[in-house]
BALOBA-1460 file (C-alpha; in Angstrom, 3 decimals):
// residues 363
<rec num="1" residu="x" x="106.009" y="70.097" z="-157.323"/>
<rec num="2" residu="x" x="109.330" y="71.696" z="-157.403"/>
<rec num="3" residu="x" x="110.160" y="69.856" z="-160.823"/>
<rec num="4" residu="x" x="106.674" y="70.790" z="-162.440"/>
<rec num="5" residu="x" x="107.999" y="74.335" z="-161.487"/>
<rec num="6" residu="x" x="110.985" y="73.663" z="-163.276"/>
<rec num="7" residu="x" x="109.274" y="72.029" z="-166.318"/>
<rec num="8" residu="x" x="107.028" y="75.233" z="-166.719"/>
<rec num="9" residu="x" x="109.767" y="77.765" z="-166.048"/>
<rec num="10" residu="x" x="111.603" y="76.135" z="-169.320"/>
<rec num="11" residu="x" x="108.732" y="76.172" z="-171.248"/>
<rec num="12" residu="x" x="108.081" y="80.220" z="-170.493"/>
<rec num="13" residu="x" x="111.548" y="80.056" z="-171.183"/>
<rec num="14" residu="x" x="111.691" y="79.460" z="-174.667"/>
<rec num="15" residu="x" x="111.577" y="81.408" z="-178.189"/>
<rec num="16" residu="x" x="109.671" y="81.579" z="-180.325"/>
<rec num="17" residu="x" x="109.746" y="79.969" z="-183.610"/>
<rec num="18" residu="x" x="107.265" y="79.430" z="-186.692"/>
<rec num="19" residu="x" x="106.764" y="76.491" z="-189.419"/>
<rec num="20" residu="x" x="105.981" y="78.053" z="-192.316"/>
<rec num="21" residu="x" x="104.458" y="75.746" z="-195.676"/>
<rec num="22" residu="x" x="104.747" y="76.213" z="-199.031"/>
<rec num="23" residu="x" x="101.132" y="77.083" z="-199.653"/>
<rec num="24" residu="x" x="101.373" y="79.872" z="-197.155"/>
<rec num="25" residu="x" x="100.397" y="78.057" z="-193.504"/>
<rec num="26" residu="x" x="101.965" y="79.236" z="-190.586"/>
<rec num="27" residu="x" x="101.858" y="77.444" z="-187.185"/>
<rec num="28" residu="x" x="102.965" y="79.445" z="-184.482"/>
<rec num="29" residu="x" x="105.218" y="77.616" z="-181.622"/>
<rec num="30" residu="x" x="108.383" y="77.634" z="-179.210"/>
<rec num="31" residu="x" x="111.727" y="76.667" z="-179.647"/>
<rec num="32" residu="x" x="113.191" y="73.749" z="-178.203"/>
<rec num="33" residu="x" x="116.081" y="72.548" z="-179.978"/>
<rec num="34" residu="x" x="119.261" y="74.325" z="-182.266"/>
<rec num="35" residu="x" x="118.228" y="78.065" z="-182.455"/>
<rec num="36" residu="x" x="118.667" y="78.488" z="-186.155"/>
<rec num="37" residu="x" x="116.568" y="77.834" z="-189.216"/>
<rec num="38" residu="x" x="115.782" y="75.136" z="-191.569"/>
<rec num="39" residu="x" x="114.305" y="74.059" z="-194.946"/>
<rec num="40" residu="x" x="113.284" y="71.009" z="-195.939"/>
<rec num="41" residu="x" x="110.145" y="68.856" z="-197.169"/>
<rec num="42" residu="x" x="107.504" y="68.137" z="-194.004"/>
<rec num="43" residu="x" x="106.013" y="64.662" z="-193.362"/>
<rec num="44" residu="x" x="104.375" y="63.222" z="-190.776"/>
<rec num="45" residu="x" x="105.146" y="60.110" z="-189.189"/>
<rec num="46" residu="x" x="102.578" y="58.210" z="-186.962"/>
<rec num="47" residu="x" x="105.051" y="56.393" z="-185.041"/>
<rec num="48" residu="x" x="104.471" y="56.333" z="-181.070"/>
<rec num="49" residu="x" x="108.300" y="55.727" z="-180.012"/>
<rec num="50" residu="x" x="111.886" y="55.215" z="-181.796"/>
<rec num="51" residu="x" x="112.721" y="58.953" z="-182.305"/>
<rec num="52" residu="x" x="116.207" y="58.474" z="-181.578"/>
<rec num="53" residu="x" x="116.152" y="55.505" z="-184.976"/>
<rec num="54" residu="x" x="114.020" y="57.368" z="-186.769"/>
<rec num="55" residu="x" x="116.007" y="61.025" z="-186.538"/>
<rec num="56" residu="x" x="118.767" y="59.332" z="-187.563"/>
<rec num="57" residu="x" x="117.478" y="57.174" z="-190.319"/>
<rec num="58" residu="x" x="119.085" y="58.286" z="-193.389"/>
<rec num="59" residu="x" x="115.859" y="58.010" z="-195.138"/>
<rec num="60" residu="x" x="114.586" y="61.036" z="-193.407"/>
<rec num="61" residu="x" x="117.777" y="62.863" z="-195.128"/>
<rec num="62" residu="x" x="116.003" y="66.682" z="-196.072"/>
<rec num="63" residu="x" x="113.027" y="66.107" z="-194.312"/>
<rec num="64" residu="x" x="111.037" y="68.106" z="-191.156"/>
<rec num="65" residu="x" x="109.497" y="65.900" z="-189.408"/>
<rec num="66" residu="x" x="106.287" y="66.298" z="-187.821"/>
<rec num="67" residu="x" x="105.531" y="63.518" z="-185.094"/>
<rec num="68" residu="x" x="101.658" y="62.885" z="-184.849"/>
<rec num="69" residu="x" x="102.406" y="61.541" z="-181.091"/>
<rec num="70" residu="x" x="101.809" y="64.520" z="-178.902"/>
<rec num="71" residu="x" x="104.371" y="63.492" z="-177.023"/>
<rec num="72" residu="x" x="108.194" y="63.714" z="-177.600"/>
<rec num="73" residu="x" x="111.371" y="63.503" z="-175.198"/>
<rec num="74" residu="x" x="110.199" y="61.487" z="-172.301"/>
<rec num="75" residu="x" x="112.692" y="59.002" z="-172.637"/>
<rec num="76" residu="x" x="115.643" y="60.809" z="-173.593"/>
<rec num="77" residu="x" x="118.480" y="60.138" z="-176.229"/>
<rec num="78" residu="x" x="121.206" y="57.063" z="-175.253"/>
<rec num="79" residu="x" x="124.320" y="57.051" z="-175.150"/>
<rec num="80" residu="x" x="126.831" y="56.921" z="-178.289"/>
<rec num="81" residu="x" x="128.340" y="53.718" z="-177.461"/>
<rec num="82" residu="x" x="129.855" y="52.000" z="-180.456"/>
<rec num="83" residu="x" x="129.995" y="48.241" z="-181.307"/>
<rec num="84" residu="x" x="131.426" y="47.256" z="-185.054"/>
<rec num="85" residu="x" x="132.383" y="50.920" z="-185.495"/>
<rec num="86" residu="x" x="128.682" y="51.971" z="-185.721"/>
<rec num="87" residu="x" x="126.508" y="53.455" z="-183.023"/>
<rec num="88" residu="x" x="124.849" y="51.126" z="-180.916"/>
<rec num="89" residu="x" x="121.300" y="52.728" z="-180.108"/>
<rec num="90" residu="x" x="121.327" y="54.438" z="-183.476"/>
<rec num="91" residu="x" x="120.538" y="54.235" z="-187.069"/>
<rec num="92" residu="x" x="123.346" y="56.239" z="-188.597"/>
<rec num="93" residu="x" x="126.421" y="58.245" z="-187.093"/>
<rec num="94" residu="x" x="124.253" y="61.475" z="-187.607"/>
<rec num="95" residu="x" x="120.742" y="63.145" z="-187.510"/>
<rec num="96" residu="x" x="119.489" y="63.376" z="-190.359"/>
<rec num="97" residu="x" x="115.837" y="65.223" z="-190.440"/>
<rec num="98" residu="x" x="115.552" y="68.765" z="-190.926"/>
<rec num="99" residu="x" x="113.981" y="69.934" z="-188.214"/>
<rec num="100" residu="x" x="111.980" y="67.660" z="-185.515"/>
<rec num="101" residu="x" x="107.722" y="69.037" z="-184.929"/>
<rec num="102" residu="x" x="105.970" y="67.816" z="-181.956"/>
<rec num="103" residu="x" x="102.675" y="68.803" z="-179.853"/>
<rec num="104" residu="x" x="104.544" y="68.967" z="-176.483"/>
<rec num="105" residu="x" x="108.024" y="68.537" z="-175.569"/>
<rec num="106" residu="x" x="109.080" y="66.758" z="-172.255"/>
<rec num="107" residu="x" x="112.605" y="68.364" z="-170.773"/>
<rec num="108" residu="x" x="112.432" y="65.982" z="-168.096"/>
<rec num="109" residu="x" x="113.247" y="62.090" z="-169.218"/>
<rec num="110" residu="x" x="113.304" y="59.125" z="-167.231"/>
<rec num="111" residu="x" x="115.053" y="56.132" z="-169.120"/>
<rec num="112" residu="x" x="117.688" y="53.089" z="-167.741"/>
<rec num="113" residu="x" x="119.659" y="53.906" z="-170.872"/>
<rec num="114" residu="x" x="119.405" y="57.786" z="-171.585"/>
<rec num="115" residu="x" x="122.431" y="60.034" z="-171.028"/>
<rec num="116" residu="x" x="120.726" y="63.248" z="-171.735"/>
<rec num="117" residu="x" x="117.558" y="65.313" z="-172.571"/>
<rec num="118" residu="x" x="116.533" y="65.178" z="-176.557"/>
<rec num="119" residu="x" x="116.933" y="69.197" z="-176.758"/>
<rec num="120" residu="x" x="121.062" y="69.326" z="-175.922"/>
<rec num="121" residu="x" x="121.724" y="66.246" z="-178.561"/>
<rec num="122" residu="x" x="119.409" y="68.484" z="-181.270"/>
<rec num="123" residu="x" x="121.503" y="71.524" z="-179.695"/>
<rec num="124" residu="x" x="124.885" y="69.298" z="-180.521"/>
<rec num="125" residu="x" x="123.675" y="68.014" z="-183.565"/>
<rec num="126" residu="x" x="122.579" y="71.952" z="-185.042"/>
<rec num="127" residu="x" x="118.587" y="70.537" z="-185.736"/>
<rec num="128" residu="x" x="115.660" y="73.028" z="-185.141"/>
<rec num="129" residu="x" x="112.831" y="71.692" z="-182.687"/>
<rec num="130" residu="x" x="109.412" y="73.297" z="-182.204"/>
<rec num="131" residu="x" x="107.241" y="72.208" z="-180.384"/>
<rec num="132" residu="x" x="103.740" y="73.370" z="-178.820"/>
<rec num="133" residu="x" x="102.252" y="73.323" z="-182.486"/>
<rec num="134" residu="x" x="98.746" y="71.582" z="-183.645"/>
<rec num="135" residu="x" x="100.674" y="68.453" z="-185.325"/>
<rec num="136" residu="x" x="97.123" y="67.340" z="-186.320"/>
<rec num="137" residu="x" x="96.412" y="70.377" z="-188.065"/>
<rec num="138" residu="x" x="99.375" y="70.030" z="-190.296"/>
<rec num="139" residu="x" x="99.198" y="66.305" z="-190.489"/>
<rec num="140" residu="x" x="95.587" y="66.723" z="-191.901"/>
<rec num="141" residu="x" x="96.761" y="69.562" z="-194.022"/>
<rec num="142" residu="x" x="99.317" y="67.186" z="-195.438"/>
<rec num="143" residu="x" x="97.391" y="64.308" z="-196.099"/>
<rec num="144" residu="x" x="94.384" y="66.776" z="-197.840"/>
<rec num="145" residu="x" x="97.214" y="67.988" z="-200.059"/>
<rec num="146" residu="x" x="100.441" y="65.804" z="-200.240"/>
<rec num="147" residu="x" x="103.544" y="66.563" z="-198.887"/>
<rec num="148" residu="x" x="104.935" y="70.103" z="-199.273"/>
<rec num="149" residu="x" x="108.190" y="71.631" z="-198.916"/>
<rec num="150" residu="x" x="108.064" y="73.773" z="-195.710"/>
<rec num="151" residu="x" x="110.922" y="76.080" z="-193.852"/>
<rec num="152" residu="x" x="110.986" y="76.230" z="-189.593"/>
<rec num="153" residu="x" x="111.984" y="80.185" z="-188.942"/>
<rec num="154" residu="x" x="113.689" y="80.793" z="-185.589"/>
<rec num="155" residu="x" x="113.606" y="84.589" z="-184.754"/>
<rec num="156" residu="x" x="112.840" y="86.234" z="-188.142"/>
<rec num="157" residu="x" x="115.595" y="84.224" z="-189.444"/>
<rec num="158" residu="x" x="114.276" y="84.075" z="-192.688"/>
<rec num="159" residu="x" x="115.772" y="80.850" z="-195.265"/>
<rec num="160" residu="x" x="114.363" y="80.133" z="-198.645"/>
<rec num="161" residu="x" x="112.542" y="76.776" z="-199.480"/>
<rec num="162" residu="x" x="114.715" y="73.923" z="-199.393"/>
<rec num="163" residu="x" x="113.316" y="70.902" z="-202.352"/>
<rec num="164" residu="x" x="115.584" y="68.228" z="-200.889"/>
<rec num="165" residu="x" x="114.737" y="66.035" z="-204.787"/>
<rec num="166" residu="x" x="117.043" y="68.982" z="-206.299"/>
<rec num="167" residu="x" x="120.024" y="66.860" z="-205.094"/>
<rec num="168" residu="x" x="120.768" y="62.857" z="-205.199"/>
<rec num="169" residu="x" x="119.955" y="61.993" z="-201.402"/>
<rec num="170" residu="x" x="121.536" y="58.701" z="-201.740"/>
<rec num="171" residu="x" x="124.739" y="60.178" z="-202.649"/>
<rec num="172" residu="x" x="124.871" y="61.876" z="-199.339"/>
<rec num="173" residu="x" x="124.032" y="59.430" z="-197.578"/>
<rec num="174" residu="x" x="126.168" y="56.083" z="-198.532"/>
<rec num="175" residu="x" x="129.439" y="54.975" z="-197.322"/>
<rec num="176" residu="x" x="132.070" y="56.378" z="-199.649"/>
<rec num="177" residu="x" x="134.399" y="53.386" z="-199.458"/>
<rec num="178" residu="x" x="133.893" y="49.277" z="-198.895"/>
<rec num="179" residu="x" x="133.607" y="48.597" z="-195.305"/>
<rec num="180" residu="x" x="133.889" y="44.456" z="-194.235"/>
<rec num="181" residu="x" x="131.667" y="43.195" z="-191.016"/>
<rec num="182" residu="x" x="132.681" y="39.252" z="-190.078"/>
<rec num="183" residu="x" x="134.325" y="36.504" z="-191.483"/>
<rec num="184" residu="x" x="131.629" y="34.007" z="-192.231"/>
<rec num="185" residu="x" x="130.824" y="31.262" z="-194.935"/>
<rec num="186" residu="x" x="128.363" y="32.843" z="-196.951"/>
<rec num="187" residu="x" x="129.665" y="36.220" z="-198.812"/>
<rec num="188" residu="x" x="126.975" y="38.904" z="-198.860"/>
<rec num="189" residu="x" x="126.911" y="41.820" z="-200.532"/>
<rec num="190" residu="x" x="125.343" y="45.267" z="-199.257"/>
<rec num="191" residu="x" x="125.394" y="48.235" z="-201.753"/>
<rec num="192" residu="x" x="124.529" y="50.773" z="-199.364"/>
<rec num="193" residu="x" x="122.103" y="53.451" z="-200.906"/>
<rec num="194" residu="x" x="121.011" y="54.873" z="-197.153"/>
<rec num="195" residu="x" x="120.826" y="51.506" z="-195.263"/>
<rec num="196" residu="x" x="119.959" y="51.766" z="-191.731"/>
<rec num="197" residu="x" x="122.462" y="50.586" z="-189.034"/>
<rec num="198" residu="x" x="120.324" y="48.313" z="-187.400"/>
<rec num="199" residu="x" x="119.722" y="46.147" z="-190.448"/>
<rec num="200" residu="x" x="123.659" y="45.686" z="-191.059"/>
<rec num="201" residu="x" x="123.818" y="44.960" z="-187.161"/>
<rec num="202" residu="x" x="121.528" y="41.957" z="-187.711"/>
<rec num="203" residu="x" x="123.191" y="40.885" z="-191.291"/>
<rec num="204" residu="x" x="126.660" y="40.995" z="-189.081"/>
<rec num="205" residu="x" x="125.182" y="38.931" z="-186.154"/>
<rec num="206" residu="x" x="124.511" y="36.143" z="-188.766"/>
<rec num="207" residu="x" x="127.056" y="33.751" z="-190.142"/>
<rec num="208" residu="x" x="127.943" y="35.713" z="-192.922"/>
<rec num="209" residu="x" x="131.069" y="37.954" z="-194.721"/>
<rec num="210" residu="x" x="129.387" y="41.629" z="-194.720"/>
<rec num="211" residu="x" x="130.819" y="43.432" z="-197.968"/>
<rec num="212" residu="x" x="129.244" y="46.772" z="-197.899"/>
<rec num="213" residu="x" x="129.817" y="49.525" z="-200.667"/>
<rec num="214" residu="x" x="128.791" y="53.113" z="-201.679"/>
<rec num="215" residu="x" x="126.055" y="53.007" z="-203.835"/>
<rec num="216" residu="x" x="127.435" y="53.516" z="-207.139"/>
<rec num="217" residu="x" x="129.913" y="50.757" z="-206.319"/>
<rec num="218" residu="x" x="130.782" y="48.651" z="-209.355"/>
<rec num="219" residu="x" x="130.144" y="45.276" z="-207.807"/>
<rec num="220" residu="x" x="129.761" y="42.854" z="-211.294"/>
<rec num="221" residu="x" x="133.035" y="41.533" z="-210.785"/>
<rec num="222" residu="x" x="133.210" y="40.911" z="-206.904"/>
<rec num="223" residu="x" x="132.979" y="37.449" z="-205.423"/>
<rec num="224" residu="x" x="129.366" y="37.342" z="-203.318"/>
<rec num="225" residu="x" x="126.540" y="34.546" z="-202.972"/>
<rec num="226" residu="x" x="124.051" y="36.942" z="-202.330"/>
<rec num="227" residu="x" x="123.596" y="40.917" z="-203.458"/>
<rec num="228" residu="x" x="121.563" y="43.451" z="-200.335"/>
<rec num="229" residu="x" x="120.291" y="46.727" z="-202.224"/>
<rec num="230" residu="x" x="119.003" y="49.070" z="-198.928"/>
<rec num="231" residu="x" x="118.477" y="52.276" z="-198.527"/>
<rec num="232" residu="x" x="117.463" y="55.137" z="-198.183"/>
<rec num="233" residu="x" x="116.343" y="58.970" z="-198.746"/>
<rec num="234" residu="x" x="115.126" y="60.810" z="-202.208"/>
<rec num="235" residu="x" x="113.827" y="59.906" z="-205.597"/>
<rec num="236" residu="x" x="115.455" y="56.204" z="-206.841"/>
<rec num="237" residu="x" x="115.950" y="57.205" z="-210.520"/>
<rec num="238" residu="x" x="118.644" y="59.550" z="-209.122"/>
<rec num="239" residu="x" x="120.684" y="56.127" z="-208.962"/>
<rec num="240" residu="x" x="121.256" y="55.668" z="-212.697"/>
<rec num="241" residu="x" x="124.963" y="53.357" z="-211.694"/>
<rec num="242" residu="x" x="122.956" y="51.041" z="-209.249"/>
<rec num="243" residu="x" x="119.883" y="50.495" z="-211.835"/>
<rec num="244" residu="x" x="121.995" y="49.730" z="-214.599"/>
<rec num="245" residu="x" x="124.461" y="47.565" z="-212.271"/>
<rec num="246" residu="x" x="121.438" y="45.686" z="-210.834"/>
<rec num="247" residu="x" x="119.973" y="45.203" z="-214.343"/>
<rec num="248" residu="x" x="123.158" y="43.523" z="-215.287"/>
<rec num="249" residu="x" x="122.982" y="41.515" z="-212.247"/>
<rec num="250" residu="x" x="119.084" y="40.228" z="-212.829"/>
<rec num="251" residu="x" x="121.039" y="38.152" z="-215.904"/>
<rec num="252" residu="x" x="123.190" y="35.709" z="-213.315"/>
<rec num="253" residu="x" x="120.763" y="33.523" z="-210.462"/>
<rec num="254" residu="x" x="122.795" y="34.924" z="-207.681"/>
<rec num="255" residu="x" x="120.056" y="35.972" z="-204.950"/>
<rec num="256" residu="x" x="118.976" y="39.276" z="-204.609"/>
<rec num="257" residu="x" x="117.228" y="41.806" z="-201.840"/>
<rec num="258" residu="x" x="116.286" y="44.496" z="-202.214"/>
<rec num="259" residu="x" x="115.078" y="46.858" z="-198.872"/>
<rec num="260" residu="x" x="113.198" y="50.436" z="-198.712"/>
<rec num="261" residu="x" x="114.866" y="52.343" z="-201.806"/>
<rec num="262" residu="x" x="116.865" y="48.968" z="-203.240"/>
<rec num="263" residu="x" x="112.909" y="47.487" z="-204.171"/>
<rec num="264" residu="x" x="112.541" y="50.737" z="-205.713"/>
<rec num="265" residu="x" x="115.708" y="50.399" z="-207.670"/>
<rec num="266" residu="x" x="115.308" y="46.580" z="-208.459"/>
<rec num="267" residu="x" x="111.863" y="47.760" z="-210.110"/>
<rec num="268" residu="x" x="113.255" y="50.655" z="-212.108"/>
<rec num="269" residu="x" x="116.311" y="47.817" z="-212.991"/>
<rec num="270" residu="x" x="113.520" y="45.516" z="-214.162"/>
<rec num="271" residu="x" x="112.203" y="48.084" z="-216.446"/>
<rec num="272" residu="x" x="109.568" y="49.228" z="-214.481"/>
<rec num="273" residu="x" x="108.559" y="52.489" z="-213.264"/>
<rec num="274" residu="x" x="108.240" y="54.431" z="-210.069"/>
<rec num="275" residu="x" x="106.041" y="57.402" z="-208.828"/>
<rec num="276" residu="x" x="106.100" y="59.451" z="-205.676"/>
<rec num="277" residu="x" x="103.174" y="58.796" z="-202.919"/>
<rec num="278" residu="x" x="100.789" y="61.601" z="-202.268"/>
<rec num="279" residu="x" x="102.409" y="61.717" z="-198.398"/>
<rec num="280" residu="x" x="104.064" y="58.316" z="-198.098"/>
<rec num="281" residu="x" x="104.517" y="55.852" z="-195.636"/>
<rec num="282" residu="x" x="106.622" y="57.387" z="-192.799"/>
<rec num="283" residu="x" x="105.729" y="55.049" z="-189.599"/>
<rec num="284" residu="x" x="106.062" y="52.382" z="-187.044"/>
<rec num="285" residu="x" x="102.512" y="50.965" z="-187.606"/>
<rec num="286" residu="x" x="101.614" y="50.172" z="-191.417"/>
<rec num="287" residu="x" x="99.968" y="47.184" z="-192.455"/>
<rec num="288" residu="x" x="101.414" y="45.024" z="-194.882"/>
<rec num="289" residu="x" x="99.786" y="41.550" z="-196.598"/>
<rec num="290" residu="x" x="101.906" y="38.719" z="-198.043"/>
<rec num="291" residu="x" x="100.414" y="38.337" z="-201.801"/>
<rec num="292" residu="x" x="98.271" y="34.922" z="-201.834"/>
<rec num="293" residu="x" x="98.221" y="34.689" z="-198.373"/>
<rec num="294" residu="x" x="96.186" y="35.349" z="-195.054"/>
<rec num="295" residu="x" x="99.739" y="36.682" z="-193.575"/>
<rec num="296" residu="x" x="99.448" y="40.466" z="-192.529"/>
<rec num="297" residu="x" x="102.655" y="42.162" z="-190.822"/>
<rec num="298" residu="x" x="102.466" y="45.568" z="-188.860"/>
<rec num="299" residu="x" x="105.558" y="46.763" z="-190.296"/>
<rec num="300" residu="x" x="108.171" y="50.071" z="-189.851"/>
<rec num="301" residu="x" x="108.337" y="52.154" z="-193.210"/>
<rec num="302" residu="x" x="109.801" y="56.080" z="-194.381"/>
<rec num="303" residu="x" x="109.690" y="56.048" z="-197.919"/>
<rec num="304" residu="x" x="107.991" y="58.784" z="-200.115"/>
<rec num="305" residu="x" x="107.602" y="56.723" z="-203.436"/>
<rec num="306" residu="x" x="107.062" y="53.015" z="-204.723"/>
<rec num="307" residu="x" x="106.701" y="50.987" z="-207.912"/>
<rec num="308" residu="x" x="104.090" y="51.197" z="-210.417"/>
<rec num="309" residu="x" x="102.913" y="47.350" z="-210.462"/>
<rec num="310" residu="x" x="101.415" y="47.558" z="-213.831"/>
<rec num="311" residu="x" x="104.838" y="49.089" z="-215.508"/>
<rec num="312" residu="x" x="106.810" y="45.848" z="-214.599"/>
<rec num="313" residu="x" x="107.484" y="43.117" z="-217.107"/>
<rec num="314" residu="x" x="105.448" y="39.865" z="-216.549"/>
<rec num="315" residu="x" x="107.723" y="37.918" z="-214.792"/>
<rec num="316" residu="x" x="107.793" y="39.997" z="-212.241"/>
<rec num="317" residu="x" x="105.267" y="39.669" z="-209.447"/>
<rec num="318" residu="x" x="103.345" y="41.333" z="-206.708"/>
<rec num="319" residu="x" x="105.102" y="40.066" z="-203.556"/>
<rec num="320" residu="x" x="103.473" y="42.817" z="-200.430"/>
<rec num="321" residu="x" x="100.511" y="45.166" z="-200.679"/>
<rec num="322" residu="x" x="100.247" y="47.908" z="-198.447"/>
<rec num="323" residu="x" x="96.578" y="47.432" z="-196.867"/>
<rec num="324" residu="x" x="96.274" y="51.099" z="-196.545"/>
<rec num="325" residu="x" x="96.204" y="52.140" z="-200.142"/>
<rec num="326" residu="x" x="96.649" y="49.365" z="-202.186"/>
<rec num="327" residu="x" x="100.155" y="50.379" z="-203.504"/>
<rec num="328" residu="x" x="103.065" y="48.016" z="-204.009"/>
<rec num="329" residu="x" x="105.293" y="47.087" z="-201.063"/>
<rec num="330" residu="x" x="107.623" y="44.088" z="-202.898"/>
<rec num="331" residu="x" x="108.254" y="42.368" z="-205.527"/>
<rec num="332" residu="x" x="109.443" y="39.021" z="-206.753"/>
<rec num="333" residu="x" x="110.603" y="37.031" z="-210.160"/>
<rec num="334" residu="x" x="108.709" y="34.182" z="-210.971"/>
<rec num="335" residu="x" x="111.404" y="31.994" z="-211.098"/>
<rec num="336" residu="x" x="115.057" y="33.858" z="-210.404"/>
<rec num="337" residu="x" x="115.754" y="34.207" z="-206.753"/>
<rec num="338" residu="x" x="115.208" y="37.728" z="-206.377"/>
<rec num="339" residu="x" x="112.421" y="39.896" z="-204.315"/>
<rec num="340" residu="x" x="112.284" y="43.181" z="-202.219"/>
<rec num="341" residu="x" x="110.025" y="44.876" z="-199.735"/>
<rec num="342" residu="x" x="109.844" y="48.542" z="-199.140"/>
<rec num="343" residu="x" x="109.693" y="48.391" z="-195.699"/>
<rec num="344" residu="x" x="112.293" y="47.361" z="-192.893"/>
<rec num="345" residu="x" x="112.989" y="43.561" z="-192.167"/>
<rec num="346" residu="x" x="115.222" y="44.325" z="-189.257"/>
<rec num="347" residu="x" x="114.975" y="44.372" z="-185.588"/>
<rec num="348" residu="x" x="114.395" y="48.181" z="-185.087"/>
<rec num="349" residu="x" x="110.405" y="48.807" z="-185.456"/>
<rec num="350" residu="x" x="109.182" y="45.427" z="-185.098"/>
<rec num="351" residu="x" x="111.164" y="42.628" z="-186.760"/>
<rec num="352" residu="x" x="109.366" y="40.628" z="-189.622"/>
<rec num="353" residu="x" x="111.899" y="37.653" z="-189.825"/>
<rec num="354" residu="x" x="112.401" y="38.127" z="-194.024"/>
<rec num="355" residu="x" x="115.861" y="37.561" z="-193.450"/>
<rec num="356" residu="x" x="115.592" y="33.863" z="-193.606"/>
<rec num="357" residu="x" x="113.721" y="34.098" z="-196.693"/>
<rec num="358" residu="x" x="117.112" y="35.441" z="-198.170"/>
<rec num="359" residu="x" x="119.124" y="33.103" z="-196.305"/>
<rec num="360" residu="x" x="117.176" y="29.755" z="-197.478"/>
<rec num="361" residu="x" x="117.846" y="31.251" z="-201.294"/>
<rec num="362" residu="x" x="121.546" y="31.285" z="-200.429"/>
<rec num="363" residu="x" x="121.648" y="27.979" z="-199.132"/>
């Protein structure tokens, strides 16, 4: 009883705080996290755990983040233990959202491996949390009329409307200097436009020499059997050096992946062309079919645009469908070894073993 008390007592306890979209909506609510103001483009994400990977996935770079799960906190954040130089439990060395939305915030946690409530790493970490707003309402508002730029206002605080496309995400985001992971046979090579640091954690637990570079990185010359393009936040044709590099790359047989923005990218390289989703794909929990097969994967996405199918040259195919809305979610040549998929292959979210398909094109 005592702890309900307690529970309550910080709730009275809090201030209050507004979300405020660009077509005028306000949704009233209290302040959890950092007490300051944000600005950034809202989404909602339908994903029922991960917020510690998915607040710090650098795809969510500019974004407030509205969590459909009513429920947020009740696990706690872990710790920031470090293995390769990277955090362990994490997708990136920082948050990266906005500002975090939920229905109901839970100060009290019970995890084996959490350190400390969700509110004091936001607090650390200078990101805005309100909670005890109608997340349906907004999500339904969102997916009536897209995605919308939106500002959270703590105390009157007033801040001007942030459009996070005004800037090149990936640049932000991206190492700024080539990093090495292992000393195995094959070489790979990772141009890093926003990956996620659980997909280099499983490419370094394989047999493999991880080169990974910023994402304008000149990589023609280096020495590598196989070329990763993963990432990350914002609008691809903001990467003008990694489209033309990949374009010069499609002329060798080397193999090539591309992940999240780097399908995006190997499209655009192809000649294609990409538009953004009405409210994208921002989830734990989207269904994805293998083209010219019965396979279906429940897959992890956060990606706001994708490739317009019909825009790509003929020899490039359809290689993943989203079952959702029909748009494109990979692509493959019909006879180089080369494909993407726009959502994560990795361990975090649910892993969907594509890996090996990489791996038997190396061997």
């Amino acid at each position: 009883m005592r702890k309900r008390l307690l529970k309550h007592k910080s709730i009275l306890q809090m201030t209050d705080i507004k979300l405020i979209l660009e077509d005028g909506a306000e949704f009233f609510g209290k302040s959890f996290g950092y007490k300051g103001s944000a600005s950034g483009e809202v989404v909602f994400n339908t994903a029922m755990s991960g917020y510690p990977e998915t607040l710090t996935d650098p795809s969510c770079k500019g974004q407030i983040l509205v969590m459909t799960y009513p429920l947020v906190g009740n696990y706690g954040v872990p710790s920031e233990e470090k293995e390769n130089n990277m955090p362990k439990f994490f997708d990136a060395d920082d948050i990266h959202i906005a500002a975090l939305v939920t229905t109901d915030y839970s100060y009290e946690y019970s995890h084996w491996g959490a350190e400390r409530r969700l509110d004091e790493w936001l607090v650390e970490r200078q990101i805005p949390g309100i909670c005890g707003v109608d997340t349906r309402a907004i999500t339904k508002r969102i997916r009536d009329n897209g995605t919308m730029l939106g500002k959270v206002i703590f105390q009157e605080q007033d801040i001007a409307f942030y459009n996070p496309y005004s800037e090149n995400l990936v640049e932000k985001v991206s190492c700024k200097e080539k990093i090495v992971y292992g000393n195995g046979k094959k070489r790979l090579l990772l141009v890093d436009c926003g990956v996620k640091y659980s997909i280099i954690r499983d490419l370094a637990g394989m047999d493999v020499t991880l080169i990974r570079v910023p994402w304008d990185y000149d990589f023609l010359g280096e020495d590598y059997d196989g070329l990763i393009v993963a990432g990350g936040p914002g609008d691809p044709k903001a990467c003008e050096p990694t489209i033309r590099h990949l374009a010069k790359a499609f002329e060798g047989n080397k193999p090539i992946l591309g992940i999240g923005t780097g399908d995006q990218l190997m499209g655009l390289a192809a000649g294609g062309d990409t538009y953004k989703l009405k409210y994208g794909h921002h989830s734990h929990n989207q269904p994805v079919q293998k083209v010219g097969t019965d396979t279906t994967l429940i897959t992890a996405q956060n990606h706001n645009f994708a490739i317009k199918m019909d825009s790509l040259p003929e020899d490039w195919q359809p290689y993943y469908i989203n079952l959702n809305d029909g748009s494109n979610e990979g692509i493959r040549h019909s006879s180089k070894p080369f494909f993407s998929m726009l959502f994560y292959p990795d361990t975090s979210g649910g892993n969907t073993g594509l890996f090996g398909e990489f791996f038997d094109a190396l061997s």
